[in-house]
C-alpha positions as CSV (number, residue, x, y, z in Angstrom):
1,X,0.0,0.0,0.0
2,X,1.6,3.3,-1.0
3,X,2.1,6.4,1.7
4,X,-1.5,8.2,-0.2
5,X,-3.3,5.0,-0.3
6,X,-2.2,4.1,3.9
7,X,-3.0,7.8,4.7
8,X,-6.4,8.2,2.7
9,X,-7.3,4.6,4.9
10,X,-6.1,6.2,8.2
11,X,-8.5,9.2,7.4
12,X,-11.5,7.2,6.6
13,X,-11.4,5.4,9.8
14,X,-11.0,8.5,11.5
15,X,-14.1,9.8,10.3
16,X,-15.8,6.6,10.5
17,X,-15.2,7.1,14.3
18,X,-16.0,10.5,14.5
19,X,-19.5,9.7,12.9
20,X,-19.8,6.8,15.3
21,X,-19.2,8.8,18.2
22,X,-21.8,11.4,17.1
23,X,-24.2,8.8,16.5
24,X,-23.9,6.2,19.2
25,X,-22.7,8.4,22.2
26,X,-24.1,12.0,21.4
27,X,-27.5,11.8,19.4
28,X,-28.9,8.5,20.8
29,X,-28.2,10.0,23.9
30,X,-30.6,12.3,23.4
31,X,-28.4,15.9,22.1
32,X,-31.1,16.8,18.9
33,X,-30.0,20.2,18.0
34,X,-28.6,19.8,14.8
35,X,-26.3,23.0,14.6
36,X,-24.5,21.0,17.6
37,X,-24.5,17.4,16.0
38,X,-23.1,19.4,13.0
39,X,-19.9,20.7,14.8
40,X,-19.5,17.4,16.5
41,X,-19.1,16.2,13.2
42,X,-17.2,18.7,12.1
43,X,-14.4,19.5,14.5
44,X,-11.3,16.9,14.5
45,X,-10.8,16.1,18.3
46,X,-8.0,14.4,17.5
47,X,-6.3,17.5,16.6
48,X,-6.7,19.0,20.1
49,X,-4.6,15.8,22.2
50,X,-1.3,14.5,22.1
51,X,-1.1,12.5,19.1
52,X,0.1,9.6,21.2
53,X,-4.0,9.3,22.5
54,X,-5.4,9.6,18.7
55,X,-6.7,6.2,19.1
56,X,-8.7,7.4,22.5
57,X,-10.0,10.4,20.6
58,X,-13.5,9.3,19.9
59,X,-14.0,7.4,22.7
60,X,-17.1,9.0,25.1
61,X,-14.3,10.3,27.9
62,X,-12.1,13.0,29.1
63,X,-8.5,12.9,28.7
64,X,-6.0,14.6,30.0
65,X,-3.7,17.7,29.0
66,X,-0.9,20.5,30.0
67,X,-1.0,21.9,33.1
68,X,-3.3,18.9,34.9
69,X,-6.6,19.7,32.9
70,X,-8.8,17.9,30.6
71,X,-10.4,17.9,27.0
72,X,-13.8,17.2,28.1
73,X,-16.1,13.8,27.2
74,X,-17.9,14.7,24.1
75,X,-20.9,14.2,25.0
76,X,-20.6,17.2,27.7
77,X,-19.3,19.2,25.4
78,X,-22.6,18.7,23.0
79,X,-24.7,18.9,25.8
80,X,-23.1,22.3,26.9
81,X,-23.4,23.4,23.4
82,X,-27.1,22.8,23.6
83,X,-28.5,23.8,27.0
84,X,-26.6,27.0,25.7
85,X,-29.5,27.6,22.8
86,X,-27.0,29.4,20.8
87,X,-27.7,30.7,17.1
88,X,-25.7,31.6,14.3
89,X,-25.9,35.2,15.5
90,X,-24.7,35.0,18.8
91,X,-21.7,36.0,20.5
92,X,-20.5,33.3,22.7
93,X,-18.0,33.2,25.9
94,X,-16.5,30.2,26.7
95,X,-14.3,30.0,30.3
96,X,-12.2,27.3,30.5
97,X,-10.3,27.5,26.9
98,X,-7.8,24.4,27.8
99,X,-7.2,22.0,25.1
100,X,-9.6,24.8,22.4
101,X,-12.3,21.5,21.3
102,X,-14.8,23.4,23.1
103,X,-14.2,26.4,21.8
104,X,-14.1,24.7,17.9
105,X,-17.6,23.0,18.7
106,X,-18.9,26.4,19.6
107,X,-17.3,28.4,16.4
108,X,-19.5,25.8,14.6
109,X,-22.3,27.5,15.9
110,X,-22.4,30.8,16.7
111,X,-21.1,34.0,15.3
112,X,-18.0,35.3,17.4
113,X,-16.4,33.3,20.5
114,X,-14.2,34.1,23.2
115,X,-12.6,32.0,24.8
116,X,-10.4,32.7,28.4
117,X,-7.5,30.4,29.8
118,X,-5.8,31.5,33.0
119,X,-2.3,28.8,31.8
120,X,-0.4,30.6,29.2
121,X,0.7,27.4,27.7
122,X,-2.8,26.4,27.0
123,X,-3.4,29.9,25.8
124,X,-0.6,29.4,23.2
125,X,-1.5,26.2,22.0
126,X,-5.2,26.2,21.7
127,X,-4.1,29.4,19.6
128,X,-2.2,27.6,17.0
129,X,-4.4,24.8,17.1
130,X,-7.4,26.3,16.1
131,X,-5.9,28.7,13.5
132,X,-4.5,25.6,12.0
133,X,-7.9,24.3,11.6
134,X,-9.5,27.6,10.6
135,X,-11.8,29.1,13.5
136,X,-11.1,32.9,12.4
137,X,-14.5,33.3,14.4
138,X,-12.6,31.9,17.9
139,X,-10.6,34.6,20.0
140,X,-8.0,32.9,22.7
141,X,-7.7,35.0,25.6
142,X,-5.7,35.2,28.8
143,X,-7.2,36.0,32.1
144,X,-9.3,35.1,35.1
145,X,-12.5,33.2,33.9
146,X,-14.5,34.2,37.0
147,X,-14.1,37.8,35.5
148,X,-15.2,37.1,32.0
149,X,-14.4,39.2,29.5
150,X,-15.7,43.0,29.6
151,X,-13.9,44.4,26.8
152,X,-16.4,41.8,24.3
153,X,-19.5,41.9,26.6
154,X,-22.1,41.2,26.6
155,X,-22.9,38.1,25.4
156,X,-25.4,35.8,24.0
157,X,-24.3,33.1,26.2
158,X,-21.4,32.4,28.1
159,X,-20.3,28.6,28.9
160,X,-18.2,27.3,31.7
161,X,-15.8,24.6,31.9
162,X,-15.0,24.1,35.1
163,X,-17.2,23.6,38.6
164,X,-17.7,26.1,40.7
165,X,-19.1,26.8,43.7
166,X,-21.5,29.2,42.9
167,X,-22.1,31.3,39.7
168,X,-19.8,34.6,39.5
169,X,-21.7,37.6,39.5
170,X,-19.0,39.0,36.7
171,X,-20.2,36.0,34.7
172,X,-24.0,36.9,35.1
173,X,-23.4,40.6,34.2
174,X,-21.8,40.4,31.0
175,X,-25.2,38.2,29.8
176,X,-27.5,40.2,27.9
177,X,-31.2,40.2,28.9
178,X,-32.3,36.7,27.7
179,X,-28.7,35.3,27.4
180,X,-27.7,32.0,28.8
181,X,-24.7,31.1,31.5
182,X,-23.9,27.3,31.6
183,X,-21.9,26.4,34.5
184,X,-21.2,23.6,37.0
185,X,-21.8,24.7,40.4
186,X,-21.3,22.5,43.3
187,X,-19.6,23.2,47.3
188,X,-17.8,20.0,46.4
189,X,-14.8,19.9,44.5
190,X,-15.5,16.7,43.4
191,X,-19.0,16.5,41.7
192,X,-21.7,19.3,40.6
193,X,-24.3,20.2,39.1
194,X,-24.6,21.8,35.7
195,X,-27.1,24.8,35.4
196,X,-28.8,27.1,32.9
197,X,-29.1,30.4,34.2
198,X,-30.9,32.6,32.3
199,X,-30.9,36.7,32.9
200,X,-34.4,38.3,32.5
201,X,-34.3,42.4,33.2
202,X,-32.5,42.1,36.5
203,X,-33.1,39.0,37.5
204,X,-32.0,35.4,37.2
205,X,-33.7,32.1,36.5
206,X,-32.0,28.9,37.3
207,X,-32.7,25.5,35.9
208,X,-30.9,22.0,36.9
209,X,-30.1,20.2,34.0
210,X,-27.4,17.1,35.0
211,X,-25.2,15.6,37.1
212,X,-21.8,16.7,36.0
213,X,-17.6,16.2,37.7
214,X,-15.7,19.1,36.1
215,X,-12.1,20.6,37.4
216,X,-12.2,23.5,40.1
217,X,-13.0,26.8,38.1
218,X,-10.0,29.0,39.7
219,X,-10.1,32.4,40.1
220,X,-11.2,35.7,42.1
221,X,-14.7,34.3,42.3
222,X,-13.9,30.8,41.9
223,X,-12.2,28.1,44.3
């Protein structure tokens, strides 16, 4: 088999899994929004790991990266994507940038995202990562989560990748009236809860929506 033909076949089965993964693990499981089963097809996740766990990267898990974080599971990531509502219009913040697959599911979807890291490292390469695959529409930041961004609020809908142990108020005050925070909040370290909270005028409306285990979300009004 020449170099073309071996590399063609290697490509094949990596979209074969990819589709499998959407399938079996994502849309079965009951994600139905088809913006967000578009972007799980479309976004390589083996592009976002060490090559030497390509062969874990459609498998329904987290897995780890720099600094002692994770890419994570899939099907959180969809389900985030969501419970977030979000349209091809909206502008979308994403705390927690770490590997940059969330941040490529979301630039599927909506308009402009931001996305914050508090690790330079990861800053850097989620950076190259997703320019190498394109997201124009995806901003890598470097901050304190908790904070948000102001100098891009408000937003549409902001979505948080790590538990905390309640929702910052920076977080609910760069939504716009009818936007959408998705967050895990728990007093535990260990497990939480993720949420939908939904600004209305001045006010906030929570819903529970699943159990969830994320990292701590570190910062000034984090852990």
């Amino acid at each position: 088999m020449s170099r073309f033909d071996r590399n063609r076949t290697e490509k094949q089965g990596i979209d074969e899994r990819r589709e499998s993964m959407v399938r079996r693990t994502i849309a079965d499981r009951g994600v139905r929004d088809p913006h967000v089963l578009a972007a799980m097809r479309t976004v390589r996740r083996e592009r976002f790991i060490d090559p030497s766990l390509e062969d874990s990267a459609y498998q329904d898990s987290p897995l780890p990266i720099e600094k002692g974080q994770t890419i994570s599971q899939p099907f959180i990531v969809a389900l985030m994507a969501e419970q977030a509502r979000i349209g091809p219009s909206d502008r979308v913040l994403e705390v927690g940038t770490g590997s940059g697959y969330g941040a490529a599911v979301l630039g599927c979807i909506a308009a402009e995202v931001w996305t914050i890291e508090r690790h330079p490292e990861l800053v850097e390469n989620a950076a190259q990562v997703l320019r190498d695959e394109g997201f124009d529409n995806v901003h890598v930041v470097e901050g304190d989560g908790t904070l948000g961004w102001p100098d891009a609020a408000p937003f549409d809908a902001i979505v948080v990748t790590a538990g905390a142990p309640g929702a910052p108020d920076a977080l609910c005050g760069q939504l716009v009236d009818g936007g959408r925070l998705i967050i895990p909040v728990g007093q535990s370290r260990r497990s939480q809860e993720l949420v939908r909270i939904t600004r209305r005028g001045d006010s906030f409306e929570t819903e529970d929506l699943a159990a969830v285990r994320f990292v701590p979300l570190v910062g000034d009004e984090g852990w």
